[in-house]
C-alpha positions in Angstrom: 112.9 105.5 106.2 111.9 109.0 106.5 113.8 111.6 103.4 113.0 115.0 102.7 110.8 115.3 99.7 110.3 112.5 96.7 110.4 112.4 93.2 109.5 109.9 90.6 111.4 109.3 87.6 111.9 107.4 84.7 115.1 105.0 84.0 115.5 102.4 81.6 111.8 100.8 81.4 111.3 100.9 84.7 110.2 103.5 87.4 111.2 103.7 90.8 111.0 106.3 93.4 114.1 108.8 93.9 114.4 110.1 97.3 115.7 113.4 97.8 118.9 113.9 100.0 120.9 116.6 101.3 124.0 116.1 104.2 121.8 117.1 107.1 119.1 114.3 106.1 118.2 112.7 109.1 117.0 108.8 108.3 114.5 106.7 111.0 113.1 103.8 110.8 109.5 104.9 110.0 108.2 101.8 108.7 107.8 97.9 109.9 105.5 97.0 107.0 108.3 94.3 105.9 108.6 92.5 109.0 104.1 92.5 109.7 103.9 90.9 106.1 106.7 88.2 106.9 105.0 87.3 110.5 101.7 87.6 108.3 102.8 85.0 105.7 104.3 82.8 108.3 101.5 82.8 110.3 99.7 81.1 106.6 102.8 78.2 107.0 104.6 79.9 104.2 107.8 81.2 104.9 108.9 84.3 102.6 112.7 85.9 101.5 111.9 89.6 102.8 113.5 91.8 100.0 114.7 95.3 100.8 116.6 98.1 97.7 120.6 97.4 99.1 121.8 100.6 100.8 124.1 101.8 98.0 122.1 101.5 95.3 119.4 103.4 97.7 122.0 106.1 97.6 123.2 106.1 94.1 119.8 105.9 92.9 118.7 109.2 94.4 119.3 112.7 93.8 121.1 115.5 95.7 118.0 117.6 97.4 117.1 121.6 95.8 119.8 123.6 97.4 122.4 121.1 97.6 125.0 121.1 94.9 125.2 118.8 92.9 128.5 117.4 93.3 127.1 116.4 97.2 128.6 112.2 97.5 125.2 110.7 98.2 127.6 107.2 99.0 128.5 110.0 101.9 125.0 109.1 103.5 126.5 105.5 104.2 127.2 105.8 107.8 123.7 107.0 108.3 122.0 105.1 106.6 123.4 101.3 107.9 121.8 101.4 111.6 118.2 101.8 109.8 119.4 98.2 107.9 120.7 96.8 110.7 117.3 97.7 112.6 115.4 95.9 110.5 117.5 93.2 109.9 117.7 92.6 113.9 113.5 92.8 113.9 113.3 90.3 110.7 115.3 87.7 112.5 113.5 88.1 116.2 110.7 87.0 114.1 112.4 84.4 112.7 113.3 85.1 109.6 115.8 82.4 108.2 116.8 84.4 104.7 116.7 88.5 103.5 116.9 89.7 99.9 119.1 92.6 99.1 118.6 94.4 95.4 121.7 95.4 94.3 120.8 97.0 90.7 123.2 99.7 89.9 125.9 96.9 90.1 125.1 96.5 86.2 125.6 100.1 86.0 129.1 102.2 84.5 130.8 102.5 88.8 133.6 104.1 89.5 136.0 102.3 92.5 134.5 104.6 94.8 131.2 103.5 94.1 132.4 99.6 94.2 134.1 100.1 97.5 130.9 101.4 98.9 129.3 98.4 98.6 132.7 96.2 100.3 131.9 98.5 103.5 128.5 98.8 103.6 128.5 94.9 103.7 131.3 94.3 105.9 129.7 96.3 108.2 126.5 94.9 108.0 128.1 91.3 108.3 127.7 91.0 112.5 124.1 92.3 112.2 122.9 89.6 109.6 124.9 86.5 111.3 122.9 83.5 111.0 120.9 84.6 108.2 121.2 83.7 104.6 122.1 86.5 102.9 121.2 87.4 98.8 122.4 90.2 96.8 120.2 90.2 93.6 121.1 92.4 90.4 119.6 92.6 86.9 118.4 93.9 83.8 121.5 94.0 82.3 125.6 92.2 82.5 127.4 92.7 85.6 130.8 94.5 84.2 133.8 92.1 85.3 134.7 94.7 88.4 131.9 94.7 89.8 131.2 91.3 89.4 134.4 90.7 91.3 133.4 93.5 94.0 129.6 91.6 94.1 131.6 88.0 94.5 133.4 89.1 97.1 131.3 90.5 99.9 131.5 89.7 103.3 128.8 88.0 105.1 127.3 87.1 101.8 125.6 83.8 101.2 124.3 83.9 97.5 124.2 85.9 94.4 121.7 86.6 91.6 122.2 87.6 88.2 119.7 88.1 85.0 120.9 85.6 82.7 118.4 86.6 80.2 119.7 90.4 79.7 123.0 89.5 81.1 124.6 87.1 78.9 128.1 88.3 79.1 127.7 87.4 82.8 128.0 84.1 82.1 131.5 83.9 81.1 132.0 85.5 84.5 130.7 83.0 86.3 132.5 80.2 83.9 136.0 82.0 84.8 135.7 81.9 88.4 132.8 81.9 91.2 133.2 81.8 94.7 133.3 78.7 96.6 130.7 77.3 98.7 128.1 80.6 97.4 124.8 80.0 96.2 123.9 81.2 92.5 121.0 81.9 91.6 120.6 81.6 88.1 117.5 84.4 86.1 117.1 82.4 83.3 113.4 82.8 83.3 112.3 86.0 81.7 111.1 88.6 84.0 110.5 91.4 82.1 108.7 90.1 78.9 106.1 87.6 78.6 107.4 85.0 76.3 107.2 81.2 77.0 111.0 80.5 78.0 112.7 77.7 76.6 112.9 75.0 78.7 115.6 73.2 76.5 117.9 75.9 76.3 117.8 77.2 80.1 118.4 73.8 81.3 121.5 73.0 79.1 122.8 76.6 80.5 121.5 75.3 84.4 123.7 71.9 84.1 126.7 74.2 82.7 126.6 76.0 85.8 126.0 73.2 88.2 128.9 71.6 87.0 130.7 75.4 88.1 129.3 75.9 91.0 128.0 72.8 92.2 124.8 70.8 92.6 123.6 71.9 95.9 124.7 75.8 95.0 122.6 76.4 92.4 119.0 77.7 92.5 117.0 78.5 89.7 115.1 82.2 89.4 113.6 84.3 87.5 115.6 87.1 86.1 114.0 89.6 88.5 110.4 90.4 89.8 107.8 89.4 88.0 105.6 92.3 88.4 106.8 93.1 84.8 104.6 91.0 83.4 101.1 90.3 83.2 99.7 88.1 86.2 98.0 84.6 84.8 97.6 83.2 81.4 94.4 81.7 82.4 93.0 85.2 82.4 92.7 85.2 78.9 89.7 83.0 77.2 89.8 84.9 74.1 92.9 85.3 73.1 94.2 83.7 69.9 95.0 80.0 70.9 98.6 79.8 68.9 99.5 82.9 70.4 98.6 82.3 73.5 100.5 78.9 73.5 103.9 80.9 72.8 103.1 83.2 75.8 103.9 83.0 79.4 102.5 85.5 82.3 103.8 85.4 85.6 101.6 82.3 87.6 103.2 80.4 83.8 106.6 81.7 85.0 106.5 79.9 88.2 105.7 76.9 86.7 108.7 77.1 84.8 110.7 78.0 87.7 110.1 74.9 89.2 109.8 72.7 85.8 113.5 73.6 85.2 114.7 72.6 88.9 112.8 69.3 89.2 114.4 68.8 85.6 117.9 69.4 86.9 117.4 67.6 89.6 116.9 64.8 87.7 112.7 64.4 87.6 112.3 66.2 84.6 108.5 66.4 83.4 108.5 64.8 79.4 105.0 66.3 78.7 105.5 69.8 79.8 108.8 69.9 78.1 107.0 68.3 75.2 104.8 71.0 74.8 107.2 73.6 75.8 109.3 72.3 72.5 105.9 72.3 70.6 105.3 75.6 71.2 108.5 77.3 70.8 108.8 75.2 67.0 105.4 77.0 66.3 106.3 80.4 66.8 109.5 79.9 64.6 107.7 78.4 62.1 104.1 80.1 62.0 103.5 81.9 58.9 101.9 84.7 60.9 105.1 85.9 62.6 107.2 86.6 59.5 106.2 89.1 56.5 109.3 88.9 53.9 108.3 92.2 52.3 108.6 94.0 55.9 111.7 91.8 56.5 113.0 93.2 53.0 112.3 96.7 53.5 113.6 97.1 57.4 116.8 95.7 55.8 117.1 98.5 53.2 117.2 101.0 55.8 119.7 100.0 57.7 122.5 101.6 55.4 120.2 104.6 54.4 120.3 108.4 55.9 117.0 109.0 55.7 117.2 112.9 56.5 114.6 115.4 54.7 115.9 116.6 51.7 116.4 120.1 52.5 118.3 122.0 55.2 115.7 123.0 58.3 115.6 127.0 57.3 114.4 126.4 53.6 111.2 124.4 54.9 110.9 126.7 57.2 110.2 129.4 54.7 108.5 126.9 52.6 106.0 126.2 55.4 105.6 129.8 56.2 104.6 130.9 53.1 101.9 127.4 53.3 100.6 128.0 56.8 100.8 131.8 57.4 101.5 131.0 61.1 102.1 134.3 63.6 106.0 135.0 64.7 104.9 132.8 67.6 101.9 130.4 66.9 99.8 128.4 69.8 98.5 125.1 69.9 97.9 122.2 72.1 99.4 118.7 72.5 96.6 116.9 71.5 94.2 114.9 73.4 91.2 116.4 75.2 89.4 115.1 78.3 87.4 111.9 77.6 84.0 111.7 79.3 82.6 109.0 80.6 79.7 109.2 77.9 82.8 109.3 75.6 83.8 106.0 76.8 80.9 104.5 76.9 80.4 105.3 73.0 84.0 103.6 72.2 82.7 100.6 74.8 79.5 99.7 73.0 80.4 100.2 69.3 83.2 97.5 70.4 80.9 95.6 71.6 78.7 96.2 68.6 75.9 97.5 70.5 75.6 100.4 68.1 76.1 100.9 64.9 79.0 102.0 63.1 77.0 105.2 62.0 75.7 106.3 65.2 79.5 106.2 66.7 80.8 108.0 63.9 78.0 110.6 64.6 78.7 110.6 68.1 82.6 111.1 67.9 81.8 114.2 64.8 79.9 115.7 67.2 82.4 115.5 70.0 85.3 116.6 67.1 82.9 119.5 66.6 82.7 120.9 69.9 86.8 120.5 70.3 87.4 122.8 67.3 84.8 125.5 68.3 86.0 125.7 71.4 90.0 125.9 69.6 88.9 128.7 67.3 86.8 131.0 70.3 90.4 130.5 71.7 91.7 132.1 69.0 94.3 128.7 68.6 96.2 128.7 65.5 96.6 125.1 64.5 93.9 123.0 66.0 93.6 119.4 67.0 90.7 117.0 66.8 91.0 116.3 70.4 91.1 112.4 69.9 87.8 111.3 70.8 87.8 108.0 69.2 91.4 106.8 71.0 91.3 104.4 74.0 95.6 104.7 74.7 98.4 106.7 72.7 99.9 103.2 71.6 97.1 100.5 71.7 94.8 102.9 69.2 97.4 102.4 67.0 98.8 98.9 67.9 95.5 97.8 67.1 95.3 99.0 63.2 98.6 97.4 62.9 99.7 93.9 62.1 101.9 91.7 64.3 100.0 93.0 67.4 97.8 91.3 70.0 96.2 92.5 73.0 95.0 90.9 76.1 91.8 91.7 77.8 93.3 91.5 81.4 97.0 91.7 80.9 97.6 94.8 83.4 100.5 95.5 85.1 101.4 98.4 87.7 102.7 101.3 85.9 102.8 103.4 89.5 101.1 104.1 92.3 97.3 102.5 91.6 97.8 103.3 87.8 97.7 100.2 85.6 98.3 99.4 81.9 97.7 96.6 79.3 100.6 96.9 76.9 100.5 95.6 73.6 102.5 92.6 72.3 104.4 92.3 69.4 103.9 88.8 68.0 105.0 89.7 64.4 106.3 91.5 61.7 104.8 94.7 61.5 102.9 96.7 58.7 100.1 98.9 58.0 97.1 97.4 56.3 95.1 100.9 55.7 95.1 104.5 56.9 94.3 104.4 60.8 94.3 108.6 61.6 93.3 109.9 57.9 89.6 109.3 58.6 89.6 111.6 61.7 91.6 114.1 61.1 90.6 115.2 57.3 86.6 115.1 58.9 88.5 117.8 61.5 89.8 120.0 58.3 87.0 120.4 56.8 85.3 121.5 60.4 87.7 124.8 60.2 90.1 126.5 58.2 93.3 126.8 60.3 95.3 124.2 60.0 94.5 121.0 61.8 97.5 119.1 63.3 97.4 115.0 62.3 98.1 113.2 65.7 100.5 110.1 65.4 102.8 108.3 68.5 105.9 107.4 67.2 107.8 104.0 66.4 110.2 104.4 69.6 107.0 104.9 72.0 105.3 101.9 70.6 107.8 99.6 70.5 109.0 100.7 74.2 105.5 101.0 75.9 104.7 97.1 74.1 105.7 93.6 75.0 108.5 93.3 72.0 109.2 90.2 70.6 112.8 88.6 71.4 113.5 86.6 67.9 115.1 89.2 66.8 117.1 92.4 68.1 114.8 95.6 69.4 116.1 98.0 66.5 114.8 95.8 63.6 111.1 95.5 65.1 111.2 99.6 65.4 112.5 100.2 61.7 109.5 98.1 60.9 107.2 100.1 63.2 108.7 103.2 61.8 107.8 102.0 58.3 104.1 101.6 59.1 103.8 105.1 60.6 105.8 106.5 57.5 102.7 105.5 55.4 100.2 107.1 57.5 102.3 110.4 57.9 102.1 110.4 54.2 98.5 109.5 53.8 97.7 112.4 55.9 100.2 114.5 53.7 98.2 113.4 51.0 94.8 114.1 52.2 95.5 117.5 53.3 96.8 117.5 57.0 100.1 120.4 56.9 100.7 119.7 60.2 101.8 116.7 61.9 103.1 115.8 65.4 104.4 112.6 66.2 105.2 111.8 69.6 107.7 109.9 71.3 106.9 110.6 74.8 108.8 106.9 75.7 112.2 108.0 73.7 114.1 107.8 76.7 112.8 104.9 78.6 114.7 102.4 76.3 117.7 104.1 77.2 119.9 100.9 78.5 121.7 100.9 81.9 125.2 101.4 80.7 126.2 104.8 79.6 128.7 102.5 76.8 125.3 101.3 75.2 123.6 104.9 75.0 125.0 105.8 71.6 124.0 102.4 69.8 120.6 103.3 71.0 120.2 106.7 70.0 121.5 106.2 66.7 118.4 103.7 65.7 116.1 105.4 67.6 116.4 108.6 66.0 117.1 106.9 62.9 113.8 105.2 63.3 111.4 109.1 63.8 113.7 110.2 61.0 112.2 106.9 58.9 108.8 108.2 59.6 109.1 112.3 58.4 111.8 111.9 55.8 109.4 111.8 52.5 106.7 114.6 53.7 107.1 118.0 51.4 109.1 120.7 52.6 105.7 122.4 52.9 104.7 120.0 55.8 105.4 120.7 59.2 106.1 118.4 61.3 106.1 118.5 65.4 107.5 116.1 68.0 106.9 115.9 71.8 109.4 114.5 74.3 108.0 114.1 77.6 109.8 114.4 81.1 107.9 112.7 83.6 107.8 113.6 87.2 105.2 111.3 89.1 103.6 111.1 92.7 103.7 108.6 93.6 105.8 106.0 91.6 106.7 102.1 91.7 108.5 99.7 89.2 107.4 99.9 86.0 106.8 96.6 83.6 109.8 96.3 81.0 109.5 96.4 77.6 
């Protein structure tokens, strides 16, 4: 499909391409990449679901084009944009395609009735062109609200419907209270977007629930959406902790389960895998490692506190004034500086403990050296150390703190060709000893303008991490937040005035529904005002939201 100009954006956790339209966009069919990779695949014996973004939430994902206004109805596009569909619906089933996917997100989204009656006519008029195929309308990441689900349920020319049954609970009670006769279901209630081990006992108790709803024959058993969330293969990973690696399922382990769960309901269900399944999941509830009752305790206490600075934002102001002796309008930068590749290889060997600790320590002064020259010929007012000695914004940190593991091949897309390994959160989390202090006080004593402590916040790390799911997302941030208090006031301590702490993710874990924005807010901010609320008025302290705009873009894992 040919648009005018593209943008990339954040939503949610994920990113996804957002197509700029105006009224006098004209659409083609530009691209038969779908139907080559299904004649490819068949050709191998193996015959595929082609899976296309539906053509509302195409529309109600993008954004009016610069110079339209904004009120432009981009669900006015609709007539314009069906003949591409039914294009290449007509070329999918010449080459004998038997089945086609449609992802139909934004039907977990806040939808007016105009919005919901969108999707009745795009459907209804897409019913002729997709006769004789099997048609699926996939949604996730979140509930379905009950209108919607009733607008989903009842589309012409519709064969089957998917739902996330891990994020969308409530949806459940939907299906309980009424599901269309004679329509397949297919059930997410494997885990997508994270990389836990499901478990097999529970989804399969919730699978023979809904069979007896919808019927034995009608129900299929998915994933809760794409697995290019998560990791690819387990096997990957030689030296990763054993017990860990037990509770942990990428996406080849996620297949398994797939089809462990539907020979199970279909009565030839495999004792030893669900065995060890049962074994595994008991080990992570019980293993000593997971739970620290002093962090437990002290996330608690925080839950009724305020935890606001002391003073009102003008007094510290003053106060920090008077300390720093900053001009009306002082300059600095965000932080990191360009890493060489002699850089990296530095970092690489003294992991590998192919120097010594010395030599990198020299190496990474020397670098830290160069940064703040270079700041002060500049004529910068508060410096930064550059960051030499990180490797990535959250896994520097992730690995200092407890309750963390990393994988040595664990990548998945972020966009375009760009990859990243996010951490996972096995644990409770705490701060053994200072992880920045180190660093930044060996940058102080390089000048004498004030030399800014880098930190990423508790909201970043938690949403740019694989999070644990025993227990709710707020509660493993408080405890994040906790761990970076301590090293905000270690640096306090040792000197450092000035300290930014960025949460460049804050509004990736925004969820779907705008009902569910304020809950999230509320601990998120809570959780950076854990982390500054005990520094001195005297202490300055920064923060960096970032905006990103990417080219080009794809889905993002989830966190």
């Amino acid at each position: 499909m040919l648009i005018d100009t593209e943008l990339w954006v954040i939503c949610g956790s994920s990113h996804y391409i957002v197509p700029e339209l105006g009224p006098e966009v004209k659409f083609s069919y530009a691209s038969h990449k779908a139907v080559k990779e299904y004649q490819e695949a068949k050709a191998l014996g193996v015959d595929t679901v082609p899976v296309f973004v539906g053509p509302v939430s195409y529309l109600l994902l993008s954004k009016p084009a610069k110079g339209v206004e904004k009120s432009f109805s981009l669900l006015s596009l609709l007539d314009k944009i069906l003949p591409i569909y039914k294009e290449v619906v007509a070329e999918l089933k010449a080459a004998g395609a038997s089945s086609i996917q449609f992802d139909e997100p934004t039907l977990v989204m806040d939808l007016d009735s105009h919005q919901l009656q969108a999707f009745t006519k795009a459907y209804s008029e897409l019913e002729a062109s997709c006769s004789g195929l099997n048609v699926i309308v996939e949604t996730y990441f979140a509930d379905v609200p009950s209108e919607a689900f009733k607008t989903l349920t009842s589309l012409k020319g519709v064969t089957g419907f998917g739902f996330d049954l891990v994020r969308g609970t409530k949806t459940l009670d939907l299906i309980k209270g009424g599901f269309p006769t004679g329509k397949y279901l297919f059930a997410g209630v494997v885990d997508g977007r994270n990389i836990w081990a499901n478990d097999l006992a529970a989804s399969l108790s919730v699978l023979q629930e809904l069979e007896s709803i919808v019927g034995k024959d009608k129900l299929v058993v998915s994933t809760s959406c794409s697995l290019l969330h998560t990791a690819v293969d387990r096997i990957n990973e030689p030296k990763l902790d054993q017990e860990i690696k037990s509770w942990l399922a990428f996406a080849a382990q996620k297949v398994v389960e797939v089809n462990a769960l539907a020979k199970a309901l279909a009565g030839h269900k495999e004792e030893a895998f669900f065995s060890e399944n049962a074994a595994a999941q008991a080990s992570r509830k019980s293993s000593p490692r997971v739970t620290n009752e002093a962090v437990q305790k002290a996330a608690s206490a925080l839950k009724g506190s305020d935890h606001r600075r002391a003073t009102d934002v003008s007094a510290r102001l003053d106060a920090q004034q008077k300390k720093l002796k900053l001009p009306v309008l002082p300059t600095t930068t965000i932080g990191s500086f360009p890493q060489t590749m002699d850089l990296r290889r530095v970092r690489r060997e003294f992991k590998a403990k192919k120097i010594s600790e010395e030599d990198y320590v020299k190496a990474i002064k020397e670098e830290i050296n160069k940064v703040v020259k270079l700041q002060e010929e500049l004529d910068i007012d508060v410096l930064v150390h550059g960051e030499p000695e990180r490797n990535d914004m959250v896994e520097y940190f992730g690995e200092q703190l407890s309750g963390f593991a990393f994988t040595a091949n664990g990548w998945v897309q972020s966009y375009g060709s760009r990859c990243v390994k996010p951490p996972i959160i096995y644990g409770d989390v705490s701060r053994p000893k200072p992880m920045t202090v180190f660093w930044s006080t060996m940058a102080q004593s390089m000048t004498a303008r004030p030399m800014k402590g880098m930190l990423t916040g508790p909201v970043t790390i938690l949403n740019w991490s694989f999070v644990r799911n025993d227990q709710p997302r707020f509660e493993t941030c408080y405890q994040i937040a906790l761990a970076i208090k301590d090293e905000v006031e270690d640096l306090e301590k040792a000197g450092i005035t000035v300290i930014q702490i960025d949460e460049a993710a804050l509004r990736e874990g925004l969820p779907l529904r705008k009902s569910e924005h304020a809950f999230y807010l509320d601990w998120a901010v809570h959780s950076f005002r854990i982390v500054n609320c005990g520094v001195q008025d005297t202490t300055q302290v920064l923060s960096r939201l970032k905006i990103f705009f990417h080219f080009p873009f794809l889905f993002r894992f989830g966190r």
